[in-house]
C-alpha positions in Angstrom: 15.5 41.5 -7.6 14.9 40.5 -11.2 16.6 43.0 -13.0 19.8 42.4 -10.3 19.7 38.9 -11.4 19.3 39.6 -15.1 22.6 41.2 -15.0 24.1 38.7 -13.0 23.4 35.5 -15.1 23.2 37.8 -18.4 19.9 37.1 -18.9 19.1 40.8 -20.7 16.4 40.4 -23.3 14.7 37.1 -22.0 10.7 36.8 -21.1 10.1 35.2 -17.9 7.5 33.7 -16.0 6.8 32.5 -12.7 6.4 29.2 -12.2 3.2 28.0 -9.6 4.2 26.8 -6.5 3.1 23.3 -4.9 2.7 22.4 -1.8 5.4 21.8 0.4 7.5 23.3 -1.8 10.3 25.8 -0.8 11.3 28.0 -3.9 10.7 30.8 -5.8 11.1 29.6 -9.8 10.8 31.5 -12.9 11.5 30.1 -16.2 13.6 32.6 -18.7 13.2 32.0 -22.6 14.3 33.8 -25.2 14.0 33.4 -29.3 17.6 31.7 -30.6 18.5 30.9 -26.6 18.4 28.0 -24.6 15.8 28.1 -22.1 16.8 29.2 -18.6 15.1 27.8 -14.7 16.3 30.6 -11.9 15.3 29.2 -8.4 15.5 31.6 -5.6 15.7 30.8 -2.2 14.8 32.7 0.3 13.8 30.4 3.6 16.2 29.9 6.6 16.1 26.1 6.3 19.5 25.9 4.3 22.9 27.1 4.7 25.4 28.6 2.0 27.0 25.5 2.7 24.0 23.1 1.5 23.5 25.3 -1.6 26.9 24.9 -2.3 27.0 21.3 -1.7 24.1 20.8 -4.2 24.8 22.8 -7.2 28.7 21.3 -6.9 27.0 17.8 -6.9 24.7 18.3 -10.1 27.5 20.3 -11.9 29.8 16.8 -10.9 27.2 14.4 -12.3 26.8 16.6 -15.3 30.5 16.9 -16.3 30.5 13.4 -16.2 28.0 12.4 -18.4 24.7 12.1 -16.0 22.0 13.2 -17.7 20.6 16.4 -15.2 20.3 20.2 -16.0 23.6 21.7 -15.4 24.1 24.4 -13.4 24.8 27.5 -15.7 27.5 29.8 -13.3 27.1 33.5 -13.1 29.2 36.1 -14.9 31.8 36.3 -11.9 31.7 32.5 -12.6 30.5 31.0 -9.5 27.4 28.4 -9.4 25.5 29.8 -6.5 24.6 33.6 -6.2 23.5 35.3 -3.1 21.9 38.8 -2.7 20.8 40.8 0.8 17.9 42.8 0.6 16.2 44.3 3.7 18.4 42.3 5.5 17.2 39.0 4.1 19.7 36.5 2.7 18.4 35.1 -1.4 20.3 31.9 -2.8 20.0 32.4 -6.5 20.8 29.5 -9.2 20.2 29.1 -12.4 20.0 26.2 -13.9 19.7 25.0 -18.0 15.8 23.9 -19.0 15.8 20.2 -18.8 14.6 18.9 -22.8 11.5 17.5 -22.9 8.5 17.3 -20.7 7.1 15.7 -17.6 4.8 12.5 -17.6 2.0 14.8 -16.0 2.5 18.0 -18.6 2.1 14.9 -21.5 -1.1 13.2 -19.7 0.9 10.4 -19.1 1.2 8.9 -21.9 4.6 8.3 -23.2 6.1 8.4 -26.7 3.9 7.6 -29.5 4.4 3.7 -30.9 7.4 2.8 -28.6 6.1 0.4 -25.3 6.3 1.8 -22.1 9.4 -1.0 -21.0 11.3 1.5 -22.3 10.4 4.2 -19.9 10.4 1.8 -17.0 13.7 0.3 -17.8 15.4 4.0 -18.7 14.5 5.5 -15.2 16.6 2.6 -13.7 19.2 3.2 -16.1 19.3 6.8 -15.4 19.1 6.7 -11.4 21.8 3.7 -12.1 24.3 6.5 -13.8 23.9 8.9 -11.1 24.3 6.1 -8.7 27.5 5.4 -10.1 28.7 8.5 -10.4 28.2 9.2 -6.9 30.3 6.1 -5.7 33.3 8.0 -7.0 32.4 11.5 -5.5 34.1 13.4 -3.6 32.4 17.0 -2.6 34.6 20.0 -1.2 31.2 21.1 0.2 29.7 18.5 1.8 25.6 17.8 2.0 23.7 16.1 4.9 23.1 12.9 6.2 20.2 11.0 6.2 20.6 10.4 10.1 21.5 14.1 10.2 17.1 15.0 9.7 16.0 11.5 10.3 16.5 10.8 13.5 14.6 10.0 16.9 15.1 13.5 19.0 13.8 15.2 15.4 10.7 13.0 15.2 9.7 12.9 18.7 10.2 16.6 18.5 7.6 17.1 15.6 5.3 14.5 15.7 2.3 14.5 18.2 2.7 12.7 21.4 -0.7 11.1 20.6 0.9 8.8 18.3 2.4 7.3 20.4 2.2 3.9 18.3 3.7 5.3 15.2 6.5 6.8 16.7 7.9 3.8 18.5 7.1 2.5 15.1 9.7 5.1 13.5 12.3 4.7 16.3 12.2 0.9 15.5 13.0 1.4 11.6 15.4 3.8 12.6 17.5 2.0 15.0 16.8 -1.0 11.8 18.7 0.7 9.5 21.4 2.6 11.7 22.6 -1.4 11.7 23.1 -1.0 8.4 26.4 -1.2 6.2 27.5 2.0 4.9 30.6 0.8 2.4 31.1 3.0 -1.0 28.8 0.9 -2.8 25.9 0.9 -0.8 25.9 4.6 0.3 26.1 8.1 -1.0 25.1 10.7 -2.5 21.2 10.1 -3.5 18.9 12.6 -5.4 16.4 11.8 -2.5 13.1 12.5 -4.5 13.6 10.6 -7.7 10.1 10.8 -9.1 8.4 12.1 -12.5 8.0 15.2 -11.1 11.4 16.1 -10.8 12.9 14.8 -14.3 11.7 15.5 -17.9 11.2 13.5 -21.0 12.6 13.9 -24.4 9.8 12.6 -26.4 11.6 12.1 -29.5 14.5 10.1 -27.9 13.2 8.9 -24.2 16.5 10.4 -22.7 15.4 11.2 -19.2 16.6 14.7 -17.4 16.8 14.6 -14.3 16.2 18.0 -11.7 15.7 19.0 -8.1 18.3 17.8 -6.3 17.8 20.1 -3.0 16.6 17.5 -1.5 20.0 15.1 -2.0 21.7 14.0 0.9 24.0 11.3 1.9 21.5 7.9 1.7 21.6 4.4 1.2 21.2 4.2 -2.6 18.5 1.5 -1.6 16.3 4.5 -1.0 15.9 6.0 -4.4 15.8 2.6 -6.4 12.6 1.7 -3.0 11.3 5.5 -4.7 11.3 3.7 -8.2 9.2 0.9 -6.6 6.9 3.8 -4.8 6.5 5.3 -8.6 5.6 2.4 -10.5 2.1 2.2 -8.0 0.6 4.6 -10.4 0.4 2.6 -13.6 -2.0 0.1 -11.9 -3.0 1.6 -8.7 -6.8 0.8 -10.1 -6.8 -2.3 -10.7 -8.6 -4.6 -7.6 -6.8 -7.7 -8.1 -4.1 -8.0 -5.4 -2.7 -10.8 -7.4 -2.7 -8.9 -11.0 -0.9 -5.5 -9.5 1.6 -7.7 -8.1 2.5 -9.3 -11.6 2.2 -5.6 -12.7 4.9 -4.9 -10.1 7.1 -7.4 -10.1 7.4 -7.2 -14.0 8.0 -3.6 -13.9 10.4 -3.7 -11.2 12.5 -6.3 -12.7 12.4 -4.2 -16.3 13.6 -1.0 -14.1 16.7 -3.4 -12.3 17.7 -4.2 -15.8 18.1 -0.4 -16.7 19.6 0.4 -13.3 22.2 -2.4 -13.7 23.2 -1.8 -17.1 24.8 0.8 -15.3 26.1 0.3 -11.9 26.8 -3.0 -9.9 24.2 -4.0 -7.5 24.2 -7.4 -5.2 21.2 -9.6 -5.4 21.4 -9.1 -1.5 20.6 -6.0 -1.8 17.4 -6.6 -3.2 16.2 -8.4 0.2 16.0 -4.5 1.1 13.6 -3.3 -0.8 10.9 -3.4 1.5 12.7 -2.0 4.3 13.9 1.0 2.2 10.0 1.4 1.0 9.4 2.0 4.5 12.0 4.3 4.8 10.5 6.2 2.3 7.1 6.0 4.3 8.5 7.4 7.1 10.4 10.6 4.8 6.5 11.1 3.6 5.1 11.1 7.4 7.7 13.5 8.5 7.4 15.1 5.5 3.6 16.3 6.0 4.4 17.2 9.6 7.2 19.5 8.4 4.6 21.3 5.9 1.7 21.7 8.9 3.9 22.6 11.4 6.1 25.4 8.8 2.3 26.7 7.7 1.8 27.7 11.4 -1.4 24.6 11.3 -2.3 22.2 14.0 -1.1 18.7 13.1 -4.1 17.0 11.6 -4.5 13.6 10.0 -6.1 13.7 6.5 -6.8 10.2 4.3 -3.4 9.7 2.5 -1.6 10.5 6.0 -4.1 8.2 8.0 -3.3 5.7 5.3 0.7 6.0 6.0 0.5 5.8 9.6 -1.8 3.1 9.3 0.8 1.0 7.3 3.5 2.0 9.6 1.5 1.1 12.9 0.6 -2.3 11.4 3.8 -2.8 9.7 2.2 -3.7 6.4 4.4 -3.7 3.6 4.7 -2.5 0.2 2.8 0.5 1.3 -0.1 -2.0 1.9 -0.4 -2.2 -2.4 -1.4 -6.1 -2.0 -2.7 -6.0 1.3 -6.5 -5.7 2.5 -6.2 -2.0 3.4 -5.6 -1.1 -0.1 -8.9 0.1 -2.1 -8.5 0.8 -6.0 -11.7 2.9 -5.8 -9.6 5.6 -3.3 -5.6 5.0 -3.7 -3.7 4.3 -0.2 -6.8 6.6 1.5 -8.0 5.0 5.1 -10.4 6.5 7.7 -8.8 9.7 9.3 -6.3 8.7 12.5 -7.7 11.3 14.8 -5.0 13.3 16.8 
């Protein structure tokens, strides 16, 4: 299909390469370069788990954020002009975007450490300011192809449906939270369009400036903007997941928190009161990551098993510890949010 696509996009003369999948992931990606030429990501898509209609209601979304200023990799249309492409071969539907390189680099791709001489503050407080632009964005959006709901996935029939009836704990647990946040107000300023993965994986770094790019937004959906700013919480783990003292990586966190607020509010309004949610909306994102691993066993064909890191979630979620247990007993520095396998 390369040479199809090539033609479509214009993309004659460029060197590609693929890009190595991870797990759960759901793509095909090649990166296009070419001397003089702005670097190029082509994603194809090719399983049955989204319609035209969600591709279309993605790449509308990031081309909205990016006309107004929101700091993502635009959508780069085909030459018939149109942002999403699809080709049939052997009777098999492709989604084909293309989308500009983001500037920059990933945290991971730099060894974490950020730019040379300038504190790390700066990081912290730019994701919030970045998420907080999106945020804002979104409050004044208005798709002609709509994406999903959060309640449209997360709800009880789809749980009970994929998770084990041996867990029986955990998903009483789940239909609890859910029924918890289904309470929940959804006015324009609490709820809409969210990127839904907002980690350090899915944005890029320009090391000269610190402007964060933001990318991947097939996971966005219709959300309680609580949920990505309780994903900022999730990240922030990593800078002092190794430290033992409960007391010392809660200083850590509440310090880095309140630097990422700052960014996020220089931005966008947010309500003290909806601060009080954090902890819900950090268990939210719990149970995304439990249903999440199920979804990846169950589309590789495998028997649902428990490994440490899911053992640990379930764990947290049975025993409704909070904070992802970070300052409770079950947490060990020596093996990160890890606990004894939950046997199925």
């Amino acid at each position: 299909m390369l040479p199809l696509v090539s033609e479509l996009y214009g993309l004659e003369g460029y060197e590609f390469q693929l890009i190595p999948a991870h797990d759960g992931g759901r793509n095909v990606v090649y990166i296009f370069e070419k001397e003089g030429a702005d670097a190029r990501v082509l994603r194809i898509a090719f399983l049955p788990d989204r319609s035209r209609e969600d591709f279309l209601g993605e790449v509308e979304y990031v081309r909205y954020l990016f006309e107004r200023g929101g700091s993502v990799s635009n959508v780069v249309s085909s030459r018939k002009g149109n942002l999403l492409e699809e080709i049939t071969h052997n009777n098999h539907t492709f989604y084909i975007c293309l989308f500009e390189k983001a500037k920059g680099k990933r945290l991971v791709d730099n060894h974490y450490q950020y730019r040379e001489g300038v504190p790390i503050t700066e990081y912290y407080y730019n994701c919030g300011k970045t998420l907080g632009k999106l945020h804002n964005l979104s409050k004044g959006y208005t798709p002609v192809h709509s994406r999903h709901h959060f309640s449209d996935k997360y709800n009880a029939e789809y749980i009970d449906q994929l998770i084990p009836d041996s867990l029986s704990l955990l998903k009483e647990k789940l239909f609890e939270l859910l029924t918890t946040i289904e309470g929940l107000d959804k006015n324009r300023d609490s709820y809409g369009m969210v990127h839904f993965d907002y980690n350090d994986g899915n944005y890029s770094i320009d090391m000269d400036t610190g402007q964060i790019t933001v990318y991947d937004f097939d996971n966005s959906c219709y959300c309680w903007y609580m949920f990505d700013l309780a994903g900022l919480w999730t990240s922030g783990v990593g800078w002092i997941q190794f430290e033992p003292d409960a007391d010392k990586r809660r200083k850590f966190m509440d310090e880095y928190f309140q630097t990422v607020l700052a960014g996020y509010r220089s931005e966008t309004e947010l309500e003290d009161s909806m601060l009080d949610m954090v902890p819900l909306f950090i268990k939210v994102s719990l149970l995304e990551n439990i249903v999440d691993a199920f979804e990846v066993m169950r589309n590789n064909g495998e028997e649902p098993t428990c490994d440490e890191e899911l053992s640990y979630l379930i764990k947290c979620m049975e025993d409704d510890i909070p904070y992802k247990g970070f300052f409770h007993e079950i947490y060990s520095c020596e093996e990160p949010f890890e606990y004894e396998v939950h046997d199925i």
